[in-house]
PAPAMI-325742 format. One record per residue: residue in three letters; x, y, z of N, C-alpha, C in turn. Coordinates in steps of 0.05 Angstrom, whole numbers, padded with zeros to 5 digits, always signed. Layout:
! PAPAMI-325742
AlaXYZXYZXYZ;...
***
This chain:
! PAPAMI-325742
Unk+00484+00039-00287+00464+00050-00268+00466+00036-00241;Unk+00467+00046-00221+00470+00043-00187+00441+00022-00181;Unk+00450+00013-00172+00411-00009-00167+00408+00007-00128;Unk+00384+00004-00128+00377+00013-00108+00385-00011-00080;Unk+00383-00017-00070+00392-00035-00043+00357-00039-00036;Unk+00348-00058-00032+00320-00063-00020+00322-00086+00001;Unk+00310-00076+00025+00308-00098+00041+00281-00112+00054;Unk+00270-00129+00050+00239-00136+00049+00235-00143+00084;Unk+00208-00142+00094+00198-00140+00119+00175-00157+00120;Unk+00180-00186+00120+00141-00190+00116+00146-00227+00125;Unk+00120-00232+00143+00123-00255+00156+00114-00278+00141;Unk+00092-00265+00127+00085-00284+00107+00089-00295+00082;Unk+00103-00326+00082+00124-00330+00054+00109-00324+00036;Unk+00085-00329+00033+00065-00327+00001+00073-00302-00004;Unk+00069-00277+00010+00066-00243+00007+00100-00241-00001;Unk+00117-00255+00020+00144-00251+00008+00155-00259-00010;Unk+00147-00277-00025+00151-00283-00046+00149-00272-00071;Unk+00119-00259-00061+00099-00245-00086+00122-00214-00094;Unk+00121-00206-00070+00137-00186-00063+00166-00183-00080;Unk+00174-00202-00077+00207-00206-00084+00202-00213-00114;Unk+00184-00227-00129+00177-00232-00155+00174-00208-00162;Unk+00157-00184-00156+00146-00160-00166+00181-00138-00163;Unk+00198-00136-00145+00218-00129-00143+00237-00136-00164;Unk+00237-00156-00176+00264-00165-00199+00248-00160-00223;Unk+00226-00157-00221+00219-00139-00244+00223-00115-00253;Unk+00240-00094-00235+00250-00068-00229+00274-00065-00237;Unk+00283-00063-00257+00318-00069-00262+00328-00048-00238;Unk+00320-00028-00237+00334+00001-00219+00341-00020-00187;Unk+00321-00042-00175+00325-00055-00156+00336-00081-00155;Unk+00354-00077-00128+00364-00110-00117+00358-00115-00094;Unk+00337-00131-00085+00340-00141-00060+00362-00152-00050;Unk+00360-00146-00023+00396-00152-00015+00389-00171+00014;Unk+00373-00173+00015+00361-00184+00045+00329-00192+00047;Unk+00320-00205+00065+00294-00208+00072+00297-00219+00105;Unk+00278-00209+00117+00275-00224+00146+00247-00228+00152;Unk+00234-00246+00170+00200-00247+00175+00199-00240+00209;Unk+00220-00231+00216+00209-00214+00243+00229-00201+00251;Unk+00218-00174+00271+00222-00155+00264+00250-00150+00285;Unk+00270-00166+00297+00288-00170+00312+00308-00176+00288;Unk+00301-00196+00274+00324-00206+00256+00324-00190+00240;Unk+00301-00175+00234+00308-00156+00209+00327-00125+00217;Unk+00321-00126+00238+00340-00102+00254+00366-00105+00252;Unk+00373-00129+00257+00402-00134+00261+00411-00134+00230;Unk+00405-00140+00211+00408-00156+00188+00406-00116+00178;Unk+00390-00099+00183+00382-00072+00178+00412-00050+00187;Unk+00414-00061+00205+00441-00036+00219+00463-00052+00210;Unk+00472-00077+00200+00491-00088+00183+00487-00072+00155;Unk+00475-00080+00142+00475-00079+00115+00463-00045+00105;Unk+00445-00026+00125+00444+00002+00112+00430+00009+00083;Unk+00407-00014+00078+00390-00016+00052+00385+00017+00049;Unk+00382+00021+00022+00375+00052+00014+00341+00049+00023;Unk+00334+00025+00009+00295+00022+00023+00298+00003+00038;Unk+00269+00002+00057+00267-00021+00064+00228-00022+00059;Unk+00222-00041+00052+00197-00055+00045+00188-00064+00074;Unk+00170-00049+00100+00163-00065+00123+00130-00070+00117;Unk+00128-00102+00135+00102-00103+00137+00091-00099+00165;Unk+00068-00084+00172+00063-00072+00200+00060-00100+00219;Unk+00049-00120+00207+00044-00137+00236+00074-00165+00228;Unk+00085-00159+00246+00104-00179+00254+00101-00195+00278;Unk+00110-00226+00277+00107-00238+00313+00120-00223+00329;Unk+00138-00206+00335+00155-00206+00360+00150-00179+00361;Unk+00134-00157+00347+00143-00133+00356+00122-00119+00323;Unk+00105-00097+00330+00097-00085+00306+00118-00063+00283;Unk+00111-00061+00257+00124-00044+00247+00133-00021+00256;Unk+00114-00006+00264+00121+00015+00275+00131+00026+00298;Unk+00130+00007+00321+00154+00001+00332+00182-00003+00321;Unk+00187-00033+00293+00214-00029+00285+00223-00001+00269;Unk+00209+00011+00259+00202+00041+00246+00224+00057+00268;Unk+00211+00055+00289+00216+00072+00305+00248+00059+00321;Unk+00253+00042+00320+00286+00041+00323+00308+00038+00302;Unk+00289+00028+00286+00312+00042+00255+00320+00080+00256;Unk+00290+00091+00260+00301+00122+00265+00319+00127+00290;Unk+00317+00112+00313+00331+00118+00334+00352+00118+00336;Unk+00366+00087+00315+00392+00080+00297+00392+00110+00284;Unk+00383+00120+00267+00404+00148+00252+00396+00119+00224;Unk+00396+00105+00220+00396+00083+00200+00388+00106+00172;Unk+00401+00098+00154+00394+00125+00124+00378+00099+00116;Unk+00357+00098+00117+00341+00077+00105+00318+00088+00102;Unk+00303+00089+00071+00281+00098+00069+00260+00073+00077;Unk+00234+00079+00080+00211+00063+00081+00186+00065+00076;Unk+00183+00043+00062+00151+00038+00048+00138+00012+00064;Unk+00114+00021+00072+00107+00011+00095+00085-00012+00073;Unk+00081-00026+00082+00063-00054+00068+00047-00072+00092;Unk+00020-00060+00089+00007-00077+00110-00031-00079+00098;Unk-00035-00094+00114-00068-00092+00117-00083-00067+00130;Unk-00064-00058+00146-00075-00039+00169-00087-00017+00159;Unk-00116-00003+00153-00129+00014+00139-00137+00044+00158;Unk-00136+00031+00184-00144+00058+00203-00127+00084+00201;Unk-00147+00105+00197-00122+00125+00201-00109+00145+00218;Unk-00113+00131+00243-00086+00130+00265-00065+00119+00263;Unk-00066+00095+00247-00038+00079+00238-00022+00094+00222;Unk-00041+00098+00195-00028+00109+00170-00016+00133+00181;Unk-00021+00153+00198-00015+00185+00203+00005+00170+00217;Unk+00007+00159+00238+00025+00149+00258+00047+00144+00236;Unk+00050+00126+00223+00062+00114+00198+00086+00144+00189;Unk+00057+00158+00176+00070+00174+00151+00092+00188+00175;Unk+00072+00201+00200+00091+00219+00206+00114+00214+00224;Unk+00122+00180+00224+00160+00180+00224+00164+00172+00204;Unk+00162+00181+00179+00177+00188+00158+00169+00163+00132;Unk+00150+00155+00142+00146+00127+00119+00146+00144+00081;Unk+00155+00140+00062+00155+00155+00038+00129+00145+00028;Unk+00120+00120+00034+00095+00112+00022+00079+00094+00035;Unk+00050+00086+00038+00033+00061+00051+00023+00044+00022;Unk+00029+00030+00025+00013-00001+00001-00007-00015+00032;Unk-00031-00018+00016-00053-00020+00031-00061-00064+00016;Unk-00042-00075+00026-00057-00103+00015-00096-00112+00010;Unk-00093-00125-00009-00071-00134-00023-00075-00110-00050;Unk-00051-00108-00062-00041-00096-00085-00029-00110-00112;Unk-00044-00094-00129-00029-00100-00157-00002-00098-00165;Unk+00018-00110-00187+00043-00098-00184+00035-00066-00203;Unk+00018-00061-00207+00016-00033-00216+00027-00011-00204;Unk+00008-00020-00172+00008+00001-00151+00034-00002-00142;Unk+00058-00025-00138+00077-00029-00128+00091-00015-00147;Unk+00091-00023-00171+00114-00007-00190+00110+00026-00186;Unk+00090+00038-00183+00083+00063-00177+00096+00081-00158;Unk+00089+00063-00131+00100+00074-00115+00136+00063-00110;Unk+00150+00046-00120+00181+00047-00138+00185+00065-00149;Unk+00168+00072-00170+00176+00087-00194+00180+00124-00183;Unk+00160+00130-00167+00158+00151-00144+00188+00155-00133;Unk+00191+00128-00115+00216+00132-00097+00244+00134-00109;Unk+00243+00121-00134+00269+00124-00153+00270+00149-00161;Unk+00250+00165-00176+00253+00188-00187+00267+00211-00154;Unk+00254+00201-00132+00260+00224-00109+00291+00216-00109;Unk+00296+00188-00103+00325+00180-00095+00339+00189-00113;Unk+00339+00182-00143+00361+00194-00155+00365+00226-00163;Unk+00345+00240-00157+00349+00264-00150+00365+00274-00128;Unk+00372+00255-00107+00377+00269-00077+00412+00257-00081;Unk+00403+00236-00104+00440+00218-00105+00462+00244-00126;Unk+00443+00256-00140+00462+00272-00173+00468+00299-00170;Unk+00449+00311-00151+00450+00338-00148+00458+00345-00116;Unk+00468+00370-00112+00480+00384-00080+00456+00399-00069;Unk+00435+00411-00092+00414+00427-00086+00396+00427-00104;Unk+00361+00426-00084+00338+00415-00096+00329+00447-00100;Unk+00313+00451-00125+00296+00474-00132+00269+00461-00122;Unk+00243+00489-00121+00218+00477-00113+00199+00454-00134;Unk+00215+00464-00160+00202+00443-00180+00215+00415-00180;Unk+00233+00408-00166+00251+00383-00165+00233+00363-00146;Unk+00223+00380-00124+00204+00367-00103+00185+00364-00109;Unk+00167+00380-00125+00133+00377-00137+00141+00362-00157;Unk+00162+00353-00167+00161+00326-00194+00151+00307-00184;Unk+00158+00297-00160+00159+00270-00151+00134+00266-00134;Unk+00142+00295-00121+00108+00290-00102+00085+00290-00111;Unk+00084+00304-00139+00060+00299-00155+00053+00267-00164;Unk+00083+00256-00179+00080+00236-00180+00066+00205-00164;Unk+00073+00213-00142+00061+00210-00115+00031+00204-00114;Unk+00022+00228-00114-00001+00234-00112-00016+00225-00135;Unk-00009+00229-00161-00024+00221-00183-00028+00185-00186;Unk-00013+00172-00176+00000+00143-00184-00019+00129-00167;Unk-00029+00102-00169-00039+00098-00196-00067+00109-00203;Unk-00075+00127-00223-00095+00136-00231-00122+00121-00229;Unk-00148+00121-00230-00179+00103-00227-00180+00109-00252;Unk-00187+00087-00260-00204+00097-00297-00217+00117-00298;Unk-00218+00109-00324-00238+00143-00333-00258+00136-00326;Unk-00281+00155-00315-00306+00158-00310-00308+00155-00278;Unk-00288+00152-00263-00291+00135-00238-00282+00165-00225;Unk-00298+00172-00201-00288+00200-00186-00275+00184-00163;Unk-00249+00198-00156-00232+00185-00129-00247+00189-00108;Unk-00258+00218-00105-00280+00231-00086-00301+00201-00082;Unk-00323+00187-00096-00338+00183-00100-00329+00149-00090;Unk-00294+00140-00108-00292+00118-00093-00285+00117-00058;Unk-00267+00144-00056-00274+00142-00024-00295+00141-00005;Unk-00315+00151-00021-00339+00153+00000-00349+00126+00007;Unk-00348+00113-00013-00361+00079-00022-00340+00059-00003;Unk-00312+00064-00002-00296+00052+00016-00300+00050+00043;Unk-00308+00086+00047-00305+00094+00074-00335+00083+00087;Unk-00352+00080+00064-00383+00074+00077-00382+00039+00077;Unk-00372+00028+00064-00362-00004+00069-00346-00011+00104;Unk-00328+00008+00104-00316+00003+00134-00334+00007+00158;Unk-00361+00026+00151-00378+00033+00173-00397+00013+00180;Unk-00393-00008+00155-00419-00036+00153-00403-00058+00174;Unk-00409-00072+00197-00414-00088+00215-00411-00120+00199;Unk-00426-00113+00181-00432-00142+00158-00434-00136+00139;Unk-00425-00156+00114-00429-00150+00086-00458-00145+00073;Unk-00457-00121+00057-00480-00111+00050-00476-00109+00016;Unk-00507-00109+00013-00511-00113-00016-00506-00077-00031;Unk-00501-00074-00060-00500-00061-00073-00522-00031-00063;Unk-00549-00050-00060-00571-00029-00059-00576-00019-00026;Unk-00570-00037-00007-00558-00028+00012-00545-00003+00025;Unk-00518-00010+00007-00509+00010+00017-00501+00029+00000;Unk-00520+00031-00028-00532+00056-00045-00551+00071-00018;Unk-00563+00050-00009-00590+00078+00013-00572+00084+00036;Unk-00549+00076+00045-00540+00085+00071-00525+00113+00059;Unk-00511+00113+00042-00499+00132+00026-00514+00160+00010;Unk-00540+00143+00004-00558+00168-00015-00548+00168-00043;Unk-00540+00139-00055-00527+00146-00078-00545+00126-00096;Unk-00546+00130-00126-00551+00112-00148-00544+00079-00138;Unk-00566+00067-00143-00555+00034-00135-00534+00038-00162;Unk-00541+00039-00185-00520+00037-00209-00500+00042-00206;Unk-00494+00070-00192-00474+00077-00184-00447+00061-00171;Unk-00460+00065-00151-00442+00038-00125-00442+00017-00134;Unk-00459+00005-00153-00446-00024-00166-00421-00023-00179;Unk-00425+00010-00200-00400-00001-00222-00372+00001-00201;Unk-00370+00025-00179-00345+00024-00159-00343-00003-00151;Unk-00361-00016-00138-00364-00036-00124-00344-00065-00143;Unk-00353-00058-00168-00342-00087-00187-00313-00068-00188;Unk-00311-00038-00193-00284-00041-00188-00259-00043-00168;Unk-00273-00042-00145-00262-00051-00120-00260-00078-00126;Unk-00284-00101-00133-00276-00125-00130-00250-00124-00152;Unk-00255-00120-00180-00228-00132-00195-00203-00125-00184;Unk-00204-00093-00165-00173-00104-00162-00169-00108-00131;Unk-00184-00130-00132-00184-00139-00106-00174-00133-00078;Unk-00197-00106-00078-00201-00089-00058-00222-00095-00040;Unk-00235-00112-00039-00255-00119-00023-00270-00152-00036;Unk-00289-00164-00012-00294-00187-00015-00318-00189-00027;Unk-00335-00205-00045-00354-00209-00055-00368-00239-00035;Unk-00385-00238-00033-00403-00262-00010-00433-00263-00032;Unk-00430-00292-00044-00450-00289-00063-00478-00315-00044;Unk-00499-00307-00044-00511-00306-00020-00538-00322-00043;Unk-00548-00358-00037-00575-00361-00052-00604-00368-00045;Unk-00618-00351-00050-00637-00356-00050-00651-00378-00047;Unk-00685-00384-00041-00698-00403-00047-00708-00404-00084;Unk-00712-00378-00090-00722-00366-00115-00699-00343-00129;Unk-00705-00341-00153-00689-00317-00168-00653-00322-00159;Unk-00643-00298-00170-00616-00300-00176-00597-00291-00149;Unk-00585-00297-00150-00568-00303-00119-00561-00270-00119;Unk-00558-00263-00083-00552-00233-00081-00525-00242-00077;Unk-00508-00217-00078-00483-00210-00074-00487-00182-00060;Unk-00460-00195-00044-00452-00180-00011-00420-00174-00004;Unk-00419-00151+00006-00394-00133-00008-00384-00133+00024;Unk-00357-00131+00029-00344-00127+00049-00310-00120+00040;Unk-00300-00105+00063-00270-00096+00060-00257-00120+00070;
***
């Protein structure tokens, strides 16, 4: 079996490290390279012609999407999965629409990483075996896509967006019941999202004590 070519994008050793650990767990992948800014990774990019490249949006010398945008200007056959903090979505649209195949929103599980791999392998080795795609060859993967990684059961995606999107509109970390009333929702509710945002550490917990009774907790992105 052909291993994919991966070339990593990211300034920070801890994340690149993490990164490159969660990668050799992929037999289908070989990292073939790594750079931490976004000059050396260019050069090191139009040498070598990675099938992916793994970028992270904020680099010292120049943003992702800037290097995004001279890899396409290169003609470079390099796919990309973009890896950053960056949540706004002027970035992400900006992002998707020069051609990024996927956004990883840090920090992430290797769940979500294997997911969105597991996505790009099924598209790639489709595009490597065959001369011509049917319409079901494209909804395999793009479903896949879309479905990956699933919220437990009981948890509505609708319901955790809203709770995300109403966390980004808070100035300061706010409690459970908080921002149940800014929302109009069940305090119960927004707790159980809320603990599942914290486990997979999707947002920050600020545990806050009192003179009396049991310490509040205070939620932030």
């Amino acid at each position: 079996m052909k291993q994919i070519k991966v070339f990593i994008i990211e300034d920070d050793p801890m994340v690149l490290d993490v990164n490159q650990g969660f990668l050799k767990k992929l037999s289908q992948y070989r990292c073939v390279g790594t750079a931490t800014n976004g000059e050396d990774a260019y050069q090191q990019i139009k040498r070598m012609a990675p099938d992916l490249i793994l970028l992270d949006m904020y680099l010292p010398d120049m943003s992702g999407v800037d290097l995004l945008l001279k890899i396409r200007d290169e003609k470079i056959p390099s796919d990309i999965i973009m890896i950053t903090a960056a949540r706004d979505a002027k970035t992400i649209h900006e992002v998707l629409r020069l051609g990024a195949v996927d956004y990883l929103v840090k920090p992430f599980r290797f769940e979500r990483f294997k997911a969105a791999l597991d996505t790009y392998y099924k598209m790639w080795s489709k595009l490597q075996n065959i001369d011509s795609l049917k319409q079901e060859d494209i909804d395999g993967w793009k479903v896949a896509q879309i479905e990956s990684p699933a919220i437990p059961k009981g948890l509505s995606e609708t319901t955790l967006n809203q709770i995300v999107k109403g966390l980004e509109q808070q100035k300061e970390p706010v409690t459970a019941e908080q921002l149940a009333r800014a929302l109009g929702m069940a305090r119960v509710t927004v707790r159980r999202y809320l603990d599942y945002l914290e486990k997979e550490g999707k947002i920050q917990v600020h545990i806050r004590y009192g003179t009396v009774g049991r310490p509040s907790h205070f939620y932030s992105l």
